[in-house]
N, C-alpha and C positions, 0 to 999 in steps of 0.2 A: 749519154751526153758527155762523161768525160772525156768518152775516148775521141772524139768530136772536137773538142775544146783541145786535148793535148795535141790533135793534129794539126790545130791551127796555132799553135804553139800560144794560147791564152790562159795565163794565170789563173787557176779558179781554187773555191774551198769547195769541199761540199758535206753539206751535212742532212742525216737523215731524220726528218721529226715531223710529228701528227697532226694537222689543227684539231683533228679531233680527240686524241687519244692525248697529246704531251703539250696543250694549247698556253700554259707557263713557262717550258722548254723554250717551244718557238720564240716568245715575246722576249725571252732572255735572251736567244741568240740576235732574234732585232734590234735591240737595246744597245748590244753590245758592237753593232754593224754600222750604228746609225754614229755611235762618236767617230768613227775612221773617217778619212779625209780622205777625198779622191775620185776614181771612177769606183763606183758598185753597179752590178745590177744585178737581181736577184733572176732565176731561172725555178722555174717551179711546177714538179712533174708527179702531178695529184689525180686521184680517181674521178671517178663521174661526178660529185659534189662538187669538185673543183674546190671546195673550202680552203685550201692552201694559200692559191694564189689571192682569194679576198682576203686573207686576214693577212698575209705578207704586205699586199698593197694596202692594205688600211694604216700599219704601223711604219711604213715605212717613204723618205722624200724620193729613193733612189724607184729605177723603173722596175717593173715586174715582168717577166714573158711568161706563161703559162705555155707549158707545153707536155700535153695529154699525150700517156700510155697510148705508144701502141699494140691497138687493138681490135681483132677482124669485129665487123659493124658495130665501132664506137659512133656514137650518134655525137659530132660534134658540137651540135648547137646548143647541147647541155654549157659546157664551158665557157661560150659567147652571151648567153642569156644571166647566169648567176656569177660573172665578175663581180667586182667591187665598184665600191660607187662610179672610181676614176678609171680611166680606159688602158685595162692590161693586156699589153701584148698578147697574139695566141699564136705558136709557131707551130705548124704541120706537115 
């Protein structure tokens, strides 16, 4: 995904953390995303749980994309089915 983003010459951070394993981690780094002013949007490249991108979109006003490993027969509709409440992007 970086290498993606640097081609289209787009400003990004990236960091690597668990919902499930470092779920304090993340919220601090949300915390810390949501005082900045500006364009944000979050990209979020989680296992079959998808857990990521729900708890990104639950903490946060900016948008979410989820976008699942690729994977030979990843069953997408895992990812579509357990989003978060609000409707997050799925890019493939």
């Amino acid at each position: 995904m970086g290498q993606l983003l640097k081609r289209f010459e787009i400003e990004f951070e990236q960091r690597i953390v668990s919902a499930h394993k470092t779920p304090k981690e993340l919220l601090k780094i949300l915390k810390n995303y949501e005082k900045k002013r500006g364009k944000l949007v979050y990209i979020t490249i989680a296992g079959r749980s998808n857990a990521l991108s729900g708890v990104v979109d639950a903490n946060t006003k900016y948008p979410v994309i989820a976008c699942p490993p690729v994977q030979k027969n990843l069953r997408v509709w895992i990812f579509i089915r357990r989003s978060a409440c609000r409707a997050v992007w799925l890019l493939l």
